[in-house]
C-alpha positions in Angstrom: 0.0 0.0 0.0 1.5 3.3 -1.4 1.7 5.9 1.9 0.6 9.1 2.0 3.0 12.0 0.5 4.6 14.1 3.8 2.4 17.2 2.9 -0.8 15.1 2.0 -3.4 16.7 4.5 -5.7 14.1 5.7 -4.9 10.9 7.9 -6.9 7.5 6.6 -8.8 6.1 9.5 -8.1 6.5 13.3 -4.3 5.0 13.7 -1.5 7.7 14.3 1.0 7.6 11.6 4.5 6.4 12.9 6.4 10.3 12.3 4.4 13.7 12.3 6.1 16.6 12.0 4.3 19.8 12.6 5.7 23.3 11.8 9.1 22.4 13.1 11.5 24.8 13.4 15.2 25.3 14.6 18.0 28.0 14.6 21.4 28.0 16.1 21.9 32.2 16.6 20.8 33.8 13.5 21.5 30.5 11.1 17.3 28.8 10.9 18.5 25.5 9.9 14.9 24.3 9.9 12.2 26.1 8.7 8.4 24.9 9.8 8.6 21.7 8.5 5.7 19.3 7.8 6.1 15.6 7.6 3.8 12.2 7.9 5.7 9.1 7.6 3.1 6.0 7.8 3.9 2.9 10.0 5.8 -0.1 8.1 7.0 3.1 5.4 10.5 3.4 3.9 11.5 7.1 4.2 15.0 8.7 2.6 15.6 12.1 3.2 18.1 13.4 0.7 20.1 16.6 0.9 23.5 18.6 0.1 25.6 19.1 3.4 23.7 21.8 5.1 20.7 21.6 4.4 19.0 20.6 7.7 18.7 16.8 6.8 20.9 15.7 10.2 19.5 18.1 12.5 16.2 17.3 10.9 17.2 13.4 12.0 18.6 15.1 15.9 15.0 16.5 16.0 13.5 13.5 15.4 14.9 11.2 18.5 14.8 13.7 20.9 18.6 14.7 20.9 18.2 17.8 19.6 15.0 20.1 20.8 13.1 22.5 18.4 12.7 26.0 18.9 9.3 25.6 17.4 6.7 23.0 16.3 6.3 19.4 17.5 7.3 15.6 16.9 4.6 13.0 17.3 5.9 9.3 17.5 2.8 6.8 17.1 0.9 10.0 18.2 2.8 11.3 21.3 4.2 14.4 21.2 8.1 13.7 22.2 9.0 16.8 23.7 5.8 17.3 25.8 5.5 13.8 27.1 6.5 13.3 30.7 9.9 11.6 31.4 8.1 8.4 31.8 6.5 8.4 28.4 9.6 9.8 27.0 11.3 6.8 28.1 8.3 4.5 26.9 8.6 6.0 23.5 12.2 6.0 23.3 12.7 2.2 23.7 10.5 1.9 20.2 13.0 3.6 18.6 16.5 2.0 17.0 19.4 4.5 15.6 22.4 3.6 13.5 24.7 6.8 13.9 27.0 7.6 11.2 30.1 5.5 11.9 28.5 2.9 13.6 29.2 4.8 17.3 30.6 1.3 18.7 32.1 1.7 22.0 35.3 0.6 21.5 36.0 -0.7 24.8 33.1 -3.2 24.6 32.7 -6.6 22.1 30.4 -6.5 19.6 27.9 -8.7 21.6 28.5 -5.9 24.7 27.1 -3.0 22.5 24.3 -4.9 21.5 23.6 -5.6 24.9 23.5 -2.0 26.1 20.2 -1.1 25.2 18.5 -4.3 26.6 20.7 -4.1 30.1 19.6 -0.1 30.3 15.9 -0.5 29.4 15.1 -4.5 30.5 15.1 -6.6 33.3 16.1 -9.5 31.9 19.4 -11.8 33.3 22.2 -11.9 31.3 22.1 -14.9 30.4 18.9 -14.2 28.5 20.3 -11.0 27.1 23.3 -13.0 25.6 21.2 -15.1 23.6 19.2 -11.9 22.3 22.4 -10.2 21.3 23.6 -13.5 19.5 20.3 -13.6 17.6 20.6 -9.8 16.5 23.9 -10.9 15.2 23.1 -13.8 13.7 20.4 -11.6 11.6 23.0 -9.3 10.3 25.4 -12.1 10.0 27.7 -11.5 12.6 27.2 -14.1 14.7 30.9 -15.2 14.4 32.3 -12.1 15.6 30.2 -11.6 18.7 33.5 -11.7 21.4 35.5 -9.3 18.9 36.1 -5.7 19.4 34.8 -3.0 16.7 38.4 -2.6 16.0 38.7 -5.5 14.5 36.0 -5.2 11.9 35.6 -3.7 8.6 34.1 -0.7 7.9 30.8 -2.8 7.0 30.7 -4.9 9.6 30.8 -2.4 11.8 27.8 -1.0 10.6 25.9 -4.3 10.5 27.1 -4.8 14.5 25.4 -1.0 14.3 22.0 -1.7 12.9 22.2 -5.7 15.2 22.0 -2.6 18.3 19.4 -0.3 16.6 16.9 -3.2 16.5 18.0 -4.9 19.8 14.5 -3.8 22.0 12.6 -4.8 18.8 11.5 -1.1 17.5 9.0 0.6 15.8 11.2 2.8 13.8 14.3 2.6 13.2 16.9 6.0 12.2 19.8 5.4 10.2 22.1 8.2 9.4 24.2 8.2 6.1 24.4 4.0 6.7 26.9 3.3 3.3 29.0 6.4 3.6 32.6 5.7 3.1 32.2 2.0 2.1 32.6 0.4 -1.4 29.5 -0.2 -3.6 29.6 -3.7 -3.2 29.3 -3.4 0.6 27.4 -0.4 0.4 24.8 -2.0 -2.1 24.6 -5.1 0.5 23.9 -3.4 3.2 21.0 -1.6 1.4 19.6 -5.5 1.0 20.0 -5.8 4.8 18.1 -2.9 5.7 15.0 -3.8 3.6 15.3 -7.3 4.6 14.8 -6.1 8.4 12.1 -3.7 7.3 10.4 -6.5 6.0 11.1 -9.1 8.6 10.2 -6.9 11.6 7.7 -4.4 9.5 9.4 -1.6 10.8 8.8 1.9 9.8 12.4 3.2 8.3 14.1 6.8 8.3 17.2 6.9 6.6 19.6 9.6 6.1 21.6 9.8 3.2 23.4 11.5 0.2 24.0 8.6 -1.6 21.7 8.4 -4.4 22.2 4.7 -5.5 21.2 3.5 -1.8 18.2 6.3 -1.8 16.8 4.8 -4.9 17.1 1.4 -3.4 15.6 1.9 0.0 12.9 4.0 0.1 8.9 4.3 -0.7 9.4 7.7 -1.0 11.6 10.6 -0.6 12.0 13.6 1.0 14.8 16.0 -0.5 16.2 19.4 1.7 17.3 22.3 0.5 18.2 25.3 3.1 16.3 23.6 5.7 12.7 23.4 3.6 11.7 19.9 1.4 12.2 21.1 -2.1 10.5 17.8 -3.3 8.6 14.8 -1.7 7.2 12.1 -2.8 7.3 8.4 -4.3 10.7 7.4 -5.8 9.2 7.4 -9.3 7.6 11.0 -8.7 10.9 12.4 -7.6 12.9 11.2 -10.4 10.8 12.3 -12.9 10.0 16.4 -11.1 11.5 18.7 -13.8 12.4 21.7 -10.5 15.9 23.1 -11.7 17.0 22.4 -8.4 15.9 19.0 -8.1 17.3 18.0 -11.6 21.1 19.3 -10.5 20.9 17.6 -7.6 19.5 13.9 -9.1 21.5 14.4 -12.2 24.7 16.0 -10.0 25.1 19.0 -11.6 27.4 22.0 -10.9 25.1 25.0 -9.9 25.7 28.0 -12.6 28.1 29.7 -10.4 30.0 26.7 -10.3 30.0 26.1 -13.7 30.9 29.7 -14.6 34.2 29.1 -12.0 35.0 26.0 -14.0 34.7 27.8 -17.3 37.2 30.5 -15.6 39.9 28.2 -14.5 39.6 26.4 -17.9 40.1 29.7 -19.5 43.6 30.4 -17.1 45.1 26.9 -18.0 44.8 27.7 -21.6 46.1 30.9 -21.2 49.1 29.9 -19.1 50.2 27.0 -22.1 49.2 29.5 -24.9 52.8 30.2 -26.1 
């Protein structure tokens, strides 16, 4: 079932979406990096939010988990406002959440089994024994159960993310952030990771947020997208909609190319090399 677009203005039937976004707005001194934003992202929905560096698409994410708090505006997860719940539904809500941070964020003091195990001996109950055999099963769906007693250090790039999204979806979540999940790997390892994170989607029906600038992963991930420019969405929509919008803006950035003042500084240096081997 196709989900509605983020500025779409009616909800179908009486269940909360996952992610609403109302009028959201942050600034750090006179720099608005968000700028009342709207957003509706349905439950069991692949979301990729796209962006150039700066345009708002990380804070955006900050906003999202209750790291970073708006000046304006509100986040509703399955229908609770996070920044106006009390501490105790704040907690609730914030063990139906996994992240994957860019980078993985393994503490490097801990195996890979430990850091999966964080979550569940913070927010559970349950003996260690029992939470062993949880971590080894997160593990074992990311394919790592091999390296459960080695440190992050001895890992590759990817695997280090894998170990990263085994953490994210330790207490089971709802929704699960990712930020910028294949920068810096190779587009074998990048493109497989892409599989993974659809394949947990599906297995666990989880709503997905991804961060990215990587358009190959973008394209491969998500039901729809959500592209920032200077803290505003420029474009959103399904995959098939985005690719085929004819905004200027849009088109540079999906077909990656220089803005004019670029190009015109491109033509210039052209223009001094020939000069400077003219004879």
């Amino acid at each position: 079932m196709m989900a509605e677009r983020a500025d779409s203005p009616a909800s179908q039937g009486s269940t909360p979406p996952a992610i609403e976004i109302r009028g959201l707005r942050k600034a750090f001194g006179d720099k608005v990096v968000l700028n009342q934003l709207d957003l509706r992202v349905e439950a069991g929905e692949s979301l990729v939010i796209l962006g150039g560096s700066g345009s708002g698409k990380s804070t955006l994410l900050r906003c999202m988990i209750g790291l970073e708090r708006p000046d304006a505006g509100s986040v509703l997860l399955h229908g609770v406002d996070l920044f106006s719940a009390s501490r105790d539904e704040a907690r609730q809500l914030r063990q139906r959440l996994g992240v994957a941070f860019q980078g993985g964020a393994l503490f490097g003091s801990m195996t890979v089994a430990e850091n999966v195990d964080l979550p569940l001996r913070e927010f559970t109950d349950l003996p260690a024994s029992t939470r062993r055999i949880i971590a080894r099963i997160k593990l074992s769906l990311v394919g790592l159960e091999d390296a459960m007693d080695r440190l992050p250090s001895e890992l590759s790039g990817g695997m280090q993310k894998r170990a990263a999204f085994a953490r994210a979806m330790a207490l089971d979540p709802s929704i699960l952030f990712c930020d910028e999940p294949s920068a810096g790997l190779d587009p074998v390892t990048a493109a497989e990771l892409d599989e993974l994170l659809i394949r947990l989607r599906d297995v666990f029906g989880v709503t997905l947020v991804v961060v990215t600038h990587e358009l190959d992963s973008a394209f491969a991930i998500a039901d729809r997208l959500a592209i920032m420019r200077d803290g505003r969405f420029v474009h959103t929509g399904p995959v098939d909609e985005v690719r085929a919008s004819q905004d200027p803006w849009v088109r540079r950035f999906l077909d990656r190319t220089p803005a004019p003042e670029h190009q015109e500084q491109e033509r210039y240096v052209k223009l001094m090399r020939q000069w400077e081997t003219e004879p």
